[in-house]
N, C-alpha and C positions, 0 to 999 in steps of 0.2 A: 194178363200180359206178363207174368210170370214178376208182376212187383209184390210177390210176397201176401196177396189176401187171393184167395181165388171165387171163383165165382159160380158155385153150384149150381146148376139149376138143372129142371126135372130132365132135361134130354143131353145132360155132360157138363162139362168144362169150358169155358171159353179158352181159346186159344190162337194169341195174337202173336206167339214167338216168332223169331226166324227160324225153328225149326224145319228143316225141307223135308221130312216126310208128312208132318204131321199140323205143319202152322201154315206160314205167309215166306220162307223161306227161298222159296223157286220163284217168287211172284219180283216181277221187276218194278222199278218205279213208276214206272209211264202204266203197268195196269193195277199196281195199288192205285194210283193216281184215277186213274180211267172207272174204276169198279166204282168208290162213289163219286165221280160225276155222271154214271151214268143214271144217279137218283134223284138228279136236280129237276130232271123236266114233274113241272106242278101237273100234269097228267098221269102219271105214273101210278098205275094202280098196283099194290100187292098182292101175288100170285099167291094160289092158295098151295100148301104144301101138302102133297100124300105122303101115306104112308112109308112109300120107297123114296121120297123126297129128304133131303136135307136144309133143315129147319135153320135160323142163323137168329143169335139174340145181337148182333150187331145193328147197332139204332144208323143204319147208311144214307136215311134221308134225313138227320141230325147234323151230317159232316157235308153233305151235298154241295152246301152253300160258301161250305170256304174257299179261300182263295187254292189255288195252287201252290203256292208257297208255301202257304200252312200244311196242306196233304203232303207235299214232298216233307216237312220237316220233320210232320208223324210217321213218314216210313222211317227215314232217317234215325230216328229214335227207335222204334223197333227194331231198328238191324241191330243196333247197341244190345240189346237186354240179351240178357243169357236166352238159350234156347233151350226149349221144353217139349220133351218127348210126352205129346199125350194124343191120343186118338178123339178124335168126337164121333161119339153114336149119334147115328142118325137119328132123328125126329120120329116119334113113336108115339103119336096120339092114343093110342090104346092104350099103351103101357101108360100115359099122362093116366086118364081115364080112370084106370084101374087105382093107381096112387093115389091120385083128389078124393073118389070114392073110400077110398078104404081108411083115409085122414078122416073125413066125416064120420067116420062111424063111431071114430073113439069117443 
């Protein structure tokens, strides 16, 4: 969220800025707000992701459950933080694939 540690992992960067090309910048309140409640229903099963798919390390049914207040307060805070130009690659199970593999080998 651009506080200074980042957060590698095998398919990019997290990126929670206001950036508007590249974060939650374009994104209004009402559907930050709306995006995770729409992870509250206890039915909710998670879609599997391909290849041309975009993979997300965002934990959305972790925040499901809070109030709205609270979700408006975490946009609210994210508008504040410096914005950060970074792209996220897509979700590349193969290329994971290849990585985990080739770590084992050492």
């Amino acid at each position: 969220m651009s506080g200074g540690v980042e957060f590698t992992l095998p398919q990019g960067l997290v990126q929670s800025t206001p950036d508007r090309d590249t974060g939650i910048g374009r994104w209004t309140e009402e559907r930050f707000v709306a995006r995770f409640k729409s992870f509250a229903d206890s039915g909710l099963r998670a879609r599997a992701v391909g290849p041309a798919g975009m993979n997300t390390t965002m934990p959305w049914t972790m925040y499901a459950g809070m109030s709205r207040t609270d979700l408006e307060a975490i946009y609210a805070y994210l508008q504040q933080v410096p914005a950060v130009r970074n792209r996220v690659a897509p979700f590349a199970p193969d290329r994971l694939r290849r990585d985990t593999t080739a770590s084992d080998r050492r």
